[in-house]
Each structure stands twice: as C-alpha cells, then as structure tokens.
VODO-927849 format. One line per field, with one value per atom (N, C-alpha, C): residue number from 1; residue in three letters; y, x, z. Coordinates in nm, 4 decimals. Each point is the difference from the previous one (the first is absolute). Example, Ala and Ser with C-alpha at 12.3 -4.5 7.8 and 13.67 -1.06 7.14 Angstrom:
BEGIN
pos <- c(1  1  1  2  2  2)
code <- c(ALA  ALA  ALA  SER  SER  SER)
north <- c(-0.5690  0.1190  0.1200  0.1050  0.1190  0.1090)
east <- c(1.3190  -0.0890  0.0900  -0.0350  0.0820  -0.0770)
up <- c(0.7800  0.0000  0.0000  -0.0720  0.0060  0.0730)
REM end
This chain:
BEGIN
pos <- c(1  1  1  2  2  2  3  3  3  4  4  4  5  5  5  6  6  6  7  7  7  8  8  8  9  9  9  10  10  10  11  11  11  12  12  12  13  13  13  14  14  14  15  15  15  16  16  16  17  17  17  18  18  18  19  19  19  20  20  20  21  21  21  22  22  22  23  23  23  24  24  24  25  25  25  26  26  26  27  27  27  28  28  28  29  29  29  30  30  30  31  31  31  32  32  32  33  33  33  34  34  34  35  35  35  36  36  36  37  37  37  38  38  38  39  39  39  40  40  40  41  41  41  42  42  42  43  43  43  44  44  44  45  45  45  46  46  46  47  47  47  48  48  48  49  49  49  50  50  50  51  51  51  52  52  52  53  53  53  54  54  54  55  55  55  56  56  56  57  57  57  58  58  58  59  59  59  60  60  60  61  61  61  62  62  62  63  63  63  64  64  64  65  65  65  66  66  66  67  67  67  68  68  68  69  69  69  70  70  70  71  71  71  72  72  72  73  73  73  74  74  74  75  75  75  76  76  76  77  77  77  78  78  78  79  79  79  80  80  80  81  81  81  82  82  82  83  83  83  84  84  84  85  85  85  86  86  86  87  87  87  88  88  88  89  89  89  90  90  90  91  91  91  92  92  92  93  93  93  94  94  94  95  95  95  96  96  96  97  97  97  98  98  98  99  99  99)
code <- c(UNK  UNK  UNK  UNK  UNK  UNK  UNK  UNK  UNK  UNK  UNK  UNK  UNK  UNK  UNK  UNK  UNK  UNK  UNK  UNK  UNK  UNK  UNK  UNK  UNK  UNK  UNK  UNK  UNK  UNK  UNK  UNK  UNK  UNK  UNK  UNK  UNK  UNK  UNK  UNK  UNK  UNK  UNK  UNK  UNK  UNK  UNK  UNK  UNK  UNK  UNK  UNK  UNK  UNK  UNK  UNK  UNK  UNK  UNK  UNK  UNK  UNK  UNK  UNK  UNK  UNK  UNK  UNK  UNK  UNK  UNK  UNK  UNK  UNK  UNK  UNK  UNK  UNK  UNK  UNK  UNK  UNK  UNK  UNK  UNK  UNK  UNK  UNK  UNK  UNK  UNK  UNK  UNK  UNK  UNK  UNK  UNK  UNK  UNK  UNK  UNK  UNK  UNK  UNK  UNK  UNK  UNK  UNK  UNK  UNK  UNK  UNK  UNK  UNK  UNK  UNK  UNK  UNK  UNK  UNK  UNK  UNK  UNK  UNK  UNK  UNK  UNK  UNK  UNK  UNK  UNK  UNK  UNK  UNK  UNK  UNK  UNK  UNK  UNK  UNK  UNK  UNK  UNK  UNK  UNK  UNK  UNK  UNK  UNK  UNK  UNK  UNK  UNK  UNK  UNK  UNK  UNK  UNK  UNK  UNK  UNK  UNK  UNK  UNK  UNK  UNK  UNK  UNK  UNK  UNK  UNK  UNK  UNK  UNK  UNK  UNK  UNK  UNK  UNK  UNK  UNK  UNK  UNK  UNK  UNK  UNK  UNK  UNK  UNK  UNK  UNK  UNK  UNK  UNK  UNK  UNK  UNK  UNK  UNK  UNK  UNK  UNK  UNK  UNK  UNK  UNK  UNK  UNK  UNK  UNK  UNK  UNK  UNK  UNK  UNK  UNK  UNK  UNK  UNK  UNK  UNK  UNK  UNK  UNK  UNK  UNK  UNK  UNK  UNK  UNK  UNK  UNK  UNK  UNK  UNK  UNK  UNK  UNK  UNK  UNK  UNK  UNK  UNK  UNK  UNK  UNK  UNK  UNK  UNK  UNK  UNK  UNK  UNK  UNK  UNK  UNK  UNK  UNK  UNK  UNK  UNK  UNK  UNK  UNK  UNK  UNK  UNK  UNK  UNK  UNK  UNK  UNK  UNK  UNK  UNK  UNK  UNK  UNK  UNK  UNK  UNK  UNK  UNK  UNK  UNK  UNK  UNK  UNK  UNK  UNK  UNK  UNK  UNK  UNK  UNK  UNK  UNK)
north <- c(-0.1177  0.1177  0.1237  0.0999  0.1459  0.0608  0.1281  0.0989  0.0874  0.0063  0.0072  -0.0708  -0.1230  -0.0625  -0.0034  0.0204  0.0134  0.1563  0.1003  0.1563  0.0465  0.0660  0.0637  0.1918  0.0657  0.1572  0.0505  0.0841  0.1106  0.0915  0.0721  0.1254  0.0455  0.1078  0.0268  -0.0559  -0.0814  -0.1143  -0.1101  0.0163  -0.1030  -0.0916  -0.0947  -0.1361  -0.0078  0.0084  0.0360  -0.0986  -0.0860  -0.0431  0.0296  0.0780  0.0348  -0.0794  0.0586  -0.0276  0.0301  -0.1193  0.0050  0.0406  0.1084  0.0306  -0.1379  -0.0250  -0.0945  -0.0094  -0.0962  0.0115  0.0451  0.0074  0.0719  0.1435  0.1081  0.0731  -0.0166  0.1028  -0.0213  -0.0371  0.0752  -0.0361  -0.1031  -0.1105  -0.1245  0.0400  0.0801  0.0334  -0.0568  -0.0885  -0.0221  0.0919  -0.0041  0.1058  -0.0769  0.0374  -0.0910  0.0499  -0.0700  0.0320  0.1460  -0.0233  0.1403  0.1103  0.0263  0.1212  -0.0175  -0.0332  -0.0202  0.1208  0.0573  0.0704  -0.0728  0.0469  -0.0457  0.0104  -0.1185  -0.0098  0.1493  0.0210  0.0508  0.0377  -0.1379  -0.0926  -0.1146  -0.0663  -0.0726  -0.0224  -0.1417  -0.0293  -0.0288  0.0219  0.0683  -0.1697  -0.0525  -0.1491  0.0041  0.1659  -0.0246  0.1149  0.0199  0.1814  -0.0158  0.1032  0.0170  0.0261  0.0503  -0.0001  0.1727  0.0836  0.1778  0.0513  0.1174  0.0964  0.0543  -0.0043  0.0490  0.1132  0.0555  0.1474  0.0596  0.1472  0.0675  -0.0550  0.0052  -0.0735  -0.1085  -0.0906  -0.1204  -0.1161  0.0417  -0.0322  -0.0469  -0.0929  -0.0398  0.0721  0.0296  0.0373  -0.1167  -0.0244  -0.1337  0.0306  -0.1252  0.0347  -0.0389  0.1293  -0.0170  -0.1453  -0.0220  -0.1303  -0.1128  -0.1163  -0.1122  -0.0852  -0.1510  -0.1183  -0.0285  -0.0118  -0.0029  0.0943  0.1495  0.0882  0.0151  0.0574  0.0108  0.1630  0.0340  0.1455  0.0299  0.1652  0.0922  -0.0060  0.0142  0.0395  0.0839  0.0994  0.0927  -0.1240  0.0323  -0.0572  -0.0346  0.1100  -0.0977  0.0112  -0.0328  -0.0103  -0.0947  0.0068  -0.1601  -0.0557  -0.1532  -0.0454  -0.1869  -0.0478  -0.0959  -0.1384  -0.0930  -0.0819  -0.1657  -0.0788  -0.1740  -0.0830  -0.0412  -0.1324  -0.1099  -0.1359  -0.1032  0.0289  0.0716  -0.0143  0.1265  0.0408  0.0982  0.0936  0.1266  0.1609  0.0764  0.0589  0.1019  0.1678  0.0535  0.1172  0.0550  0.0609  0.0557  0.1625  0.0250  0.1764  0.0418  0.1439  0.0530  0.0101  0.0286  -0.0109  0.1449  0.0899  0.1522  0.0022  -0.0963  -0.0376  -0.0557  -0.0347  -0.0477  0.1017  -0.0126  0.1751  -0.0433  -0.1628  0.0174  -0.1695  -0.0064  -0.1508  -0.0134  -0.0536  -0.0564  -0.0961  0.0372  -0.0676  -0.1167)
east <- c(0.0844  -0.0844  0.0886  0.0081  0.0730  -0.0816  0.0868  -0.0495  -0.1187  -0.0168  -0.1039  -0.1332  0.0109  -0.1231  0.0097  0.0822  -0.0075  -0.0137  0.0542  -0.0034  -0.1130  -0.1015  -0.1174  0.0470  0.0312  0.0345  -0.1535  0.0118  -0.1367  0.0537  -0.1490  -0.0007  0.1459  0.0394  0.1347  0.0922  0.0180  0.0991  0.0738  0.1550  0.0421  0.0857  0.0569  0.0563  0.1492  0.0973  0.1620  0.0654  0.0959  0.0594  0.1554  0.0976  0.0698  0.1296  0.0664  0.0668  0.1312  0.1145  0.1009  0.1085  0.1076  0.1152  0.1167  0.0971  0.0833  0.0813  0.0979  0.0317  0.1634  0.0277  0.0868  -0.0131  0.1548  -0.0541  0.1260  -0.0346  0.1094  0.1312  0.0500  0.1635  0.0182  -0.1363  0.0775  0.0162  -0.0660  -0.0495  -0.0971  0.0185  -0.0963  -0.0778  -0.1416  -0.0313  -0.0874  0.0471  -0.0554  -0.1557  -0.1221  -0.1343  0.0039  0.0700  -0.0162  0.0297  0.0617  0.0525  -0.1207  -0.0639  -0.0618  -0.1648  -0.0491  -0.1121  -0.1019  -0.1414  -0.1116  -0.0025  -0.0056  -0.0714  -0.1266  0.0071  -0.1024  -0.0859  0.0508  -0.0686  -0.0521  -0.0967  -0.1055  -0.1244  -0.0483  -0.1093  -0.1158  -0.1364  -0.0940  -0.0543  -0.0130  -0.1086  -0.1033  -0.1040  -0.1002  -0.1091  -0.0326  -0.0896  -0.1080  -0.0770  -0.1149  -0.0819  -0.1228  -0.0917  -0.0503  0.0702  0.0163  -0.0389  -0.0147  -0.0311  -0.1114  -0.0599  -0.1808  0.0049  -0.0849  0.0374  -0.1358  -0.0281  -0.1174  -0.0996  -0.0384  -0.1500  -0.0284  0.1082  -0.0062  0.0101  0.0713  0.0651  0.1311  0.0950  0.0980  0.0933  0.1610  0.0510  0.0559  0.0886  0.0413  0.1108  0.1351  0.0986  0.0970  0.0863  0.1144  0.0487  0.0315  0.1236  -0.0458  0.0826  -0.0991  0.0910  -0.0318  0.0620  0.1268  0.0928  0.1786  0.0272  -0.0367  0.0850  0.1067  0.1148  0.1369  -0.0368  0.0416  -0.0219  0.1054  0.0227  0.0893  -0.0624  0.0066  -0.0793  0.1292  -0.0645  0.0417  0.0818  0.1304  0.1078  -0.0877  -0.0723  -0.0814  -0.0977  -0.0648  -0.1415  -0.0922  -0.1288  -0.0555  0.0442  -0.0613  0.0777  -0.0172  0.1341  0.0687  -0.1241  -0.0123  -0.0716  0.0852  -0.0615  0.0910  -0.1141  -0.0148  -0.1070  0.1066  -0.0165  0.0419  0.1868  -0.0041  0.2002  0.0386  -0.0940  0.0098  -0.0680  0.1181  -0.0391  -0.0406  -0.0684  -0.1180  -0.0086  0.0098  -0.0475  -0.2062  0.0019  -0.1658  -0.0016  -0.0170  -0.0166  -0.1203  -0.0396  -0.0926  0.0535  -0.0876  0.0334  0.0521  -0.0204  0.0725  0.1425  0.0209  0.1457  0.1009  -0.0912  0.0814  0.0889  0.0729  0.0545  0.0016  0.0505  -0.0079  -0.0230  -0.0415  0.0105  0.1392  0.0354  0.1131  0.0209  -0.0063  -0.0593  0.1761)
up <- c(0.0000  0.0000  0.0000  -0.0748  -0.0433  0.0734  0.0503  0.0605  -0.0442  -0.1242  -0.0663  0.0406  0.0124  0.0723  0.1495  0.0689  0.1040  0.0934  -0.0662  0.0566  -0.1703  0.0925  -0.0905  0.0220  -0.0724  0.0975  -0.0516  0.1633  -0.0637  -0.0606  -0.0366  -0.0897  -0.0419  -0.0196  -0.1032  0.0431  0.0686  0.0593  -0.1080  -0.0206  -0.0653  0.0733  -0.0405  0.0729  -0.1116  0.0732  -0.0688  0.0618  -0.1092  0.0166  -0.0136  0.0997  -0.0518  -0.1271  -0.0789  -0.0447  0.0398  0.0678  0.0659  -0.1508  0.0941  -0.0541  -0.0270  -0.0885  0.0679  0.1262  -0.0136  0.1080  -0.0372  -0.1327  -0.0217  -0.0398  -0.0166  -0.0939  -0.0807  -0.1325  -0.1252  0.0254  0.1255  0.0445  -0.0330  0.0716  0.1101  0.1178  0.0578  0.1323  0.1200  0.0422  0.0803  0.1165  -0.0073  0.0566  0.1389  0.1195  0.1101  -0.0014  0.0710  0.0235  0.0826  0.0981  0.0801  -0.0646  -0.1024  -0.1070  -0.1448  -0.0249  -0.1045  0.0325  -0.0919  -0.0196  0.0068  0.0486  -0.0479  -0.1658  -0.0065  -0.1661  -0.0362  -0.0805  -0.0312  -0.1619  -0.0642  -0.0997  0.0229  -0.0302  0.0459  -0.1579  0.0648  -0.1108  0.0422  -0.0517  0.0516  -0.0117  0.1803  -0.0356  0.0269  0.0664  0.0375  0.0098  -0.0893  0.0383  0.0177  0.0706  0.0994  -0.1516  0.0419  -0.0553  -0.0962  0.0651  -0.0047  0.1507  -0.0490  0.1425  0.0056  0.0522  -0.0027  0.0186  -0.1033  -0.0083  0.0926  0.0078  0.0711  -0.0159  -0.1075  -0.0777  -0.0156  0.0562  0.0077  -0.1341  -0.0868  -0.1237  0.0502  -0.0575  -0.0010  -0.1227  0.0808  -0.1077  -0.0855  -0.1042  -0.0261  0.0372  0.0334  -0.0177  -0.1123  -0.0178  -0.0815  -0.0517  0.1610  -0.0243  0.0096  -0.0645  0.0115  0.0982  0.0157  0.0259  -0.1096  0.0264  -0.0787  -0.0549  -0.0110  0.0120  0.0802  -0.0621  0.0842  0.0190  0.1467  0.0075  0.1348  -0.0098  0.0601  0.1145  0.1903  0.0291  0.1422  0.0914  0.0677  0.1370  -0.0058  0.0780  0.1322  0.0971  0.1334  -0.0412  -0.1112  -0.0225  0.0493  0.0623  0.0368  0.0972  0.0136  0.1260  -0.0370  0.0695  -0.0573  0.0850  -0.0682  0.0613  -0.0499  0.0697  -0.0438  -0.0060  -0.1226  0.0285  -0.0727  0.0676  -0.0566  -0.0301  0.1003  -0.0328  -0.0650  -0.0678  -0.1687  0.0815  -0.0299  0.0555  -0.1611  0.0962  -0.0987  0.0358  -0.0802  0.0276  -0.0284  0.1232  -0.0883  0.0465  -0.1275  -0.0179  -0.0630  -0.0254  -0.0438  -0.1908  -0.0316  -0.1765  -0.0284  0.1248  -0.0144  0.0104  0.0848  0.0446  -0.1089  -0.0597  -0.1805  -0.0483  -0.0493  -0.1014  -0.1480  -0.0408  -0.0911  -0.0674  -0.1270  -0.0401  -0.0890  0.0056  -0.0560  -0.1401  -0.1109  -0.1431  -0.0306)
REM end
C-alpha cells in the first residue's frame, strides 16, 4: 500500500515525497548527514481535493500526483508512515513545478 492510499490530504493539502541529494558531491566529497540541507525538491504522491472558497465552490488545484516540484526550505511539517518520511504542505507553499 503507497502513501497515496494510505495518507488522503485535505483541502489545498499536498503529500511530498522528498527527493534525496547524493551522498556525494562532484569532488568526491563525502558529505556527513549532520552537514547536509533539507532537500527541497520532492514529488507530488498525494493532493487534497482544493480549498473551499467563500461561496462554497472548490478551487482546483494546480499540481497533480508525480509532479516534481520546488518547495520553501521549512515549509510544512515532516510526518513517517511505514518507515517512509513525507512531507505535507499547503499547495501555496509550492513555488514551483519542475518540467
């Protein structure tokens, strides 16, 4: 079962899987965990439904399920199901898709 069937996000809510850096860089550098950045590329396994607007209309969203996208360095908040960490953010929190 994928996180997809298992995490549903509400309204403008998406479900990120980040995408890890290596563990080298060009040198031949090894770069230990404690020195390494939050990722902040990721692929989209799970989007909510939109955001309910005043009138009670839904907006749609942008992004779908496997989009690769940009999103804000502490954006969201980190969750673990099944071993496998996840990010879930708002679809504002996005900056960009990644073609």
């Amino acid at each position: 079962m994928s996180a997809a069937d298992r995490i549903k996000p509400l309204a403008d809510r998406v479900v990120v899987k980040a995408l890890e850096e290596g563990e080298q860089m060009r040198g031949g550098l090894y770069i230990p965990d404690t020195a390494k950045e939050k990722p902040q590329e990721g692929e989209i396994v799970a989007v909510g439904p939109g955001k309910v607007n005043d009138d009670g209309s839904r907006s749609p969203m942008e992004v779908k399920a496997g989009d690769r996208v940009l999103y804000g360095k502490y954006s969201g908040t980190e969750v673990t199901v099944d071993g496998d960490e996840y990010l879930i953010l708002r679809e504002s929190d996005v900056l960009a898709i990644v073609n």
